[in-house]
N, C-alpha and C positions, 0 to 999 in steps of 0.2 A: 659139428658133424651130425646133430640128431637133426637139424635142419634138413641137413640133404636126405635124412632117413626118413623121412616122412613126407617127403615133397616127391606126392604120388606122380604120375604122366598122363594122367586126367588133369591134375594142378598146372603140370607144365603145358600142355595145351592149351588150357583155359588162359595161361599168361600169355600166349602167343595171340592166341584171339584178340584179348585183351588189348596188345601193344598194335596188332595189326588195326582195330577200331579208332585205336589212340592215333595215327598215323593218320589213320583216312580221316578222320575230323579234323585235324588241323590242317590238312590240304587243301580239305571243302571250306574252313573257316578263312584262310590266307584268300584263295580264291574268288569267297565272296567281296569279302575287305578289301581287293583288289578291283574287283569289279565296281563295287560302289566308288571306287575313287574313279574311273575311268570312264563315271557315266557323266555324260554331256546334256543327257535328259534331265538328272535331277541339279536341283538348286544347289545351293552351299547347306541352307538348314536341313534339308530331306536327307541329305550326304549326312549330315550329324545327328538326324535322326535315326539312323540305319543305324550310323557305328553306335552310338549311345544304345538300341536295341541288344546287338550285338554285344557289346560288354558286356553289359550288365544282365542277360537272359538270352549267354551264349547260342545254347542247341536251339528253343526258340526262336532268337533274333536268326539264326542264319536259316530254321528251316521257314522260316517265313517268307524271309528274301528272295530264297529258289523258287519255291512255290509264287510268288506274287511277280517275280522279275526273271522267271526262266528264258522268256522267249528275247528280254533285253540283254541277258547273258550270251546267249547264244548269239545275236546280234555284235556285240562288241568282240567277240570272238573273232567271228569273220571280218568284221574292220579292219581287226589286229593282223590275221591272214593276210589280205588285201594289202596292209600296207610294208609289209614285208615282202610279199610279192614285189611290190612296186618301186622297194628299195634296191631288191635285189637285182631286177630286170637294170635300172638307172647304173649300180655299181659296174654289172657286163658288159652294158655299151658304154662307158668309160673306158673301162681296160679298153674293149676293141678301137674305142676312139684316138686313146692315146698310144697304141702299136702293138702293146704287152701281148692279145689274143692277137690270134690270125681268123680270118675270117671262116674258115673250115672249125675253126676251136669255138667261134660266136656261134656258128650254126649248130655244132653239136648243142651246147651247153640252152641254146634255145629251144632247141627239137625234147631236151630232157627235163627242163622244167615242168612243172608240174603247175599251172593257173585251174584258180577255179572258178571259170566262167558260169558255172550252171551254180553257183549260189549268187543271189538276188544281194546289189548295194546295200548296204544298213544303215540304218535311220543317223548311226554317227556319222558316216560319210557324207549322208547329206544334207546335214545339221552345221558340219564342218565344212562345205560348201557354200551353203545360204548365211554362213559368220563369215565367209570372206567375201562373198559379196557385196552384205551390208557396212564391213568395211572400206570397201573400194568407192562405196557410194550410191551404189548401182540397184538397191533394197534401201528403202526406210524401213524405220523401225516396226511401223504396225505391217508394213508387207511380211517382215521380215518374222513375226510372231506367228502370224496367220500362216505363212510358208511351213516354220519350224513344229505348229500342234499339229499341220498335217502330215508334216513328215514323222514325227512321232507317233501318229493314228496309227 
């Protein structure tokens, strides 16, 4: 009980901060380590060199990555948008394909979607383009380099 008698609400505030900072750093840190998995720009080693950053000179390694890879973050982001979008549009004309909507229910559900046309493709989408091309055949290899550092520029 002398515990609580002394555990001013300056203290108790300060733990709240405390836990709130705790919170927002593991979100940012998941986030990043999420993103470096998700990047199609870096190699397998650069990917193990982030997370080795990252472990071992936590706040470091991830304020690094933000700062050095913010604009790739953002990028992968809207990928990720985009292709949820693109899932979700596919799932709608199925239903309506196979009878479940009615065509006043397809038109609603079209009219209220929300696409975000005014953000610009991202370097993954077509990076993830010019890899299926060059597997169809249609790109060799050095086109297909020359293609992908420019789409990375």
């Amino acid at each position: 009980m002398e515990l609580f008698a002394t555990y001013t609400f300056g203290q108790a505030l300060l733990t709240v901060l405390e836990l709130a900072l705790l919170v927002l750093w593991i979100w940012l840190a998941v986030t990043v380590v999420v993103d470096v998995f998700r990047s199609h720009d870096l190699t397998g080693w650069a990917k193990a060199g982030w997370l080795v950053l990252i472990i071992l000179v936590p706040l470091l390694g991830v304020l690094v990555y933000v700062i050095a890879r913010n604009d790739k973050m953002k990028a992968h982001q809207v990928s990720d948008e985009r292709q949820q979008e693109v899932a979700f549009i596919a799932e709608v004309e199925d239903l309506k394909n196979r009878g479940i909507l009615s065509d006043e229910q397809f038109q609603r559900v079209t009219t209220q979607r929300r696409l975000s046309k005014a953000a610009p493709p991202s370097p993954d989408d077509d990076i993830a383009e010019l890899e299926t091309l060059k597997d169809a055949g249609l790109l060799s290899e050095d086109e297909f380099e020359r293609a992908k550092a420019k789409a990375s520029a």
